[in-house]
C-alpha positions as CSV (number, residue, x, y, z in Angstrom):
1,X,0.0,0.0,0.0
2,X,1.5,3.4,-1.3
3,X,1.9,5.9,2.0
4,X,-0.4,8.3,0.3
5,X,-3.4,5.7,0.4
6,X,-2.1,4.8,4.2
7,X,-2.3,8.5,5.2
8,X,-5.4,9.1,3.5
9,X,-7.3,6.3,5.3
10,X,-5.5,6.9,8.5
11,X,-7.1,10.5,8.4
12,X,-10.5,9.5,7.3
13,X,-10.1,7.0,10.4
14,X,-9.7,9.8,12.2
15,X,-12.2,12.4,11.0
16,X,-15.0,9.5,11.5
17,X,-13.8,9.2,15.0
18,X,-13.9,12.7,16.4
19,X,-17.1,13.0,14.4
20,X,-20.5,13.2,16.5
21,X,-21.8,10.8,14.1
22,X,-21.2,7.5,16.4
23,X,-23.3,9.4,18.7
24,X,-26.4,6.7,19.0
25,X,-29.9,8.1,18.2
26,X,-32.8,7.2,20.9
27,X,-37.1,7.0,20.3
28,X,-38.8,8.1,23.2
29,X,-40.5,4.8,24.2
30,X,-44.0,6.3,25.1
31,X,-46.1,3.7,23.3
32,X,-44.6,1.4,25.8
33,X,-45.4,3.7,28.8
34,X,-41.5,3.9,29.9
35,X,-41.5,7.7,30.1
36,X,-43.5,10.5,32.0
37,X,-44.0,14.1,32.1
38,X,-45.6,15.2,35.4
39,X,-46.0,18.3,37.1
40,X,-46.6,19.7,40.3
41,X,-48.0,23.1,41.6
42,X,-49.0,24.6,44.7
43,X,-53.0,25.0,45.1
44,X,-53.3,28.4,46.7
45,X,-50.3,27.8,48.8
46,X,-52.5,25.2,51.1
47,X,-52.0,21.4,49.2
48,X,-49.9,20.3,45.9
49,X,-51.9,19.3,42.7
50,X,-49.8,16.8,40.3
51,X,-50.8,15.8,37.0
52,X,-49.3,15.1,33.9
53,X,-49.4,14.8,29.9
54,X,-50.1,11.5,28.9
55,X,-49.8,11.9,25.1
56,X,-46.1,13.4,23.9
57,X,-43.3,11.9,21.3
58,X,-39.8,13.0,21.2
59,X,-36.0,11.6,20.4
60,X,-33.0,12.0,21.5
61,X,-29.2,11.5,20.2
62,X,-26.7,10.2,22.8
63,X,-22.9,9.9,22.6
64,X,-21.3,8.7,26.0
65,X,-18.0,9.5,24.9
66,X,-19.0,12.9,23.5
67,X,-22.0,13.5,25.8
68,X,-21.5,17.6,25.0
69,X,-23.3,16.7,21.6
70,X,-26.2,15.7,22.9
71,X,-29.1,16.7,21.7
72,X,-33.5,15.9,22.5
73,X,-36.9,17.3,21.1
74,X,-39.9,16.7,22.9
75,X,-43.6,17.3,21.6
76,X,-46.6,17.6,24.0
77,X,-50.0,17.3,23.6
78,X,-51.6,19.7,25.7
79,X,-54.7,18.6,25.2
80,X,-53.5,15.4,27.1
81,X,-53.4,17.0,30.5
82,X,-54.8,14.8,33.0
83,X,-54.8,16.3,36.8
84,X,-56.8,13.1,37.3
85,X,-60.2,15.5,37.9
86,X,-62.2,16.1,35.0
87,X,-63.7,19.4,35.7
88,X,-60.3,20.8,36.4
89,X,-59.1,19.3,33.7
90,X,-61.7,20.9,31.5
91,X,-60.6,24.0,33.2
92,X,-56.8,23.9,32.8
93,X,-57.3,23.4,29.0
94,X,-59.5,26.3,28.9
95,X,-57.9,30.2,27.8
96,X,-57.6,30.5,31.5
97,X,-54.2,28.4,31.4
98,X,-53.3,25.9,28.3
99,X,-55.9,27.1,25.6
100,X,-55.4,23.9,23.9
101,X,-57.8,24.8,21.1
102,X,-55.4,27.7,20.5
103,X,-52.1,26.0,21.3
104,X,-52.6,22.4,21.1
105,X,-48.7,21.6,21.2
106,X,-46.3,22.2,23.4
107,X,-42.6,21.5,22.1
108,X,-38.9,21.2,23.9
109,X,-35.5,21.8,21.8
110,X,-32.4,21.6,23.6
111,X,-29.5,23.8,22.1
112,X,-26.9,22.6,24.6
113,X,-26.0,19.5,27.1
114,X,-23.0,20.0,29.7
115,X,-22.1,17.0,31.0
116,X,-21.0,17.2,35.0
117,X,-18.8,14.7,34.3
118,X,-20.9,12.5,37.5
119,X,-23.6,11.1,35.9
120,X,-25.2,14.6,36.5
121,X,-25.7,17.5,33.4
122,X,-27.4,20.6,32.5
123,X,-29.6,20.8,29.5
124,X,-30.6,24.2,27.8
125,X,-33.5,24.2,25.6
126,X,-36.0,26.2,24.2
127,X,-40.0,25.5,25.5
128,X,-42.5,26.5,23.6
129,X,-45.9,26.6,25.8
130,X,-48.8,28.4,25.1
131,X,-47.7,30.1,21.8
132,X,-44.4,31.6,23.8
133,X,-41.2,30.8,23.8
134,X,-38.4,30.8,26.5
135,X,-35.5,29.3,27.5
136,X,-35.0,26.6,30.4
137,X,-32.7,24.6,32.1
138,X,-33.4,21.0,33.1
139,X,-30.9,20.0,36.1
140,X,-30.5,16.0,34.4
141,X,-29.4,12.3,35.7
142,X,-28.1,9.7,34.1
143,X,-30.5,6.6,35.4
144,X,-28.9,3.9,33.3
145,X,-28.7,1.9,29.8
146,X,-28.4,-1.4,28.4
147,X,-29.6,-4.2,26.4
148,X,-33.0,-5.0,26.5
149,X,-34.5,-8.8,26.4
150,X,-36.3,-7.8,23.2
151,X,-32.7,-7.3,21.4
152,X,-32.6,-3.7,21.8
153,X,-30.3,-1.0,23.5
154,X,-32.2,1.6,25.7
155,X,-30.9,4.6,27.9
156,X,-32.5,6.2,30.2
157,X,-32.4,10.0,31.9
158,X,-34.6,11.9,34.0
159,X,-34.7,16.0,34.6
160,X,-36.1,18.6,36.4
161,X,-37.0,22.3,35.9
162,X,-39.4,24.8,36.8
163,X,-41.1,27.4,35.4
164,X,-43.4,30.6,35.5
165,X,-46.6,30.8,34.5
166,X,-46.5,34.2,33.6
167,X,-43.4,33.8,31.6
168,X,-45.5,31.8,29.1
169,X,-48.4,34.3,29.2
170,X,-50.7,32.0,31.8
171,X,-52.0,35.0,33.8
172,X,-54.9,33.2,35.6
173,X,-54.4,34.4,39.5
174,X,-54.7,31.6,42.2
175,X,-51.9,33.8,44.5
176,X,-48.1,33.9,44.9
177,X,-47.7,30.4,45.9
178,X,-48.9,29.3,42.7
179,X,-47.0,30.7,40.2
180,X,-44.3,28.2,39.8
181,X,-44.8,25.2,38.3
182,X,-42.0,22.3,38.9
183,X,-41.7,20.0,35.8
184,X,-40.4,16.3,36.0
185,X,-39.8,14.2,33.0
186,X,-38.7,10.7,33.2
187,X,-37.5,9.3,29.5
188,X,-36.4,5.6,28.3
189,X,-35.1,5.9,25.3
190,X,-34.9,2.7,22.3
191,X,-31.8,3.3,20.0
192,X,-32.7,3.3,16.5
């Protein structure tokens, strides 16, 4: 072999390796109920009320040697809410909060992932809730991955963040200890 052709294939070798494209891409696995998004808010400063969307889709790309490049998108139906009380329900999709005939979608972007280094990152994203967009944080674990006994590969995270309602134009007064809302999402992911 000519050292040219040896050169040339060393640095292609190379280039592929430093590339993010050996970073492993992930489907939310919400058909099979492995993943949550719940949230939690103080009712007039006196009890908690928790809920959570049950309909949302999203992906995720994963590189454990390169976790910097990671990268998610997450749609939520807002019409999904579930507070497990119908009438409230009814009410928290109304234009007093959600306006899910207005803004049916909710959606989640992340524009960067800094790994801790301890299992631990922050993620930065973009949410889009009720037509406004803002960015968040999400404070992030690492739960775990591995095969699966159905011959697949799945990782798992979860994250937390919070939020203000007014920051997303939810203006509905129940008093000052209800005006944060704490977010958790729980994802398993299935590598494609």
């Amino acid at each position: 072999m000519n050292t040219l052709l040896k050169t040339s294939l060393a640095l292609g070798g190379l280039v592929l390796a430093s590339s993010p494209l050996y970073a492993a891409d992930y489907v939310i696995d919400t058909k099979g109920a492995h993943a949550t998004i719940e949230f939690r808010i103080q009712h007039l400063g006196y009890s908690w009320l928790n809920g959570r969307f049950n309909k949302f889709e999203g992906q995720f790309s994963y590189d454990e040697a390169q976790p910097n490049n990671s990268t998610v998108s997450v749609e939520i139906d807002t019409t999904s809410i579930d507070s497990n009380h119908a009438e409230r329900d009814k009410h928290l999709r109304s234009g007093d909060f959600l306006d899910v005939s207005e803004f049916p979608k909710a959606k989640f972007v992340s524009t960067q992932y800094s790994d801790n280094g301890d299992g631990t990152a922050s993620l930065a994203g973009d949410l889009t809730l009720h037509g406004v967009t803002k960015p968040v944080v999400l404070a992030v674990s690492k739960i775990g991955q591995g095969d699966d006994p159905w011959g697949g590969f799945r990782a798992g995270f979860e994250g937390s963040t919070e939020i203000k309602l007014k920051d997303f134009g939810i203006n509905y007064n129940l008093g000052p200890a209800s005006e944060t809302v704490y977010l958790n999402l729980s994802v398993e992911g299935i590598r494609q």
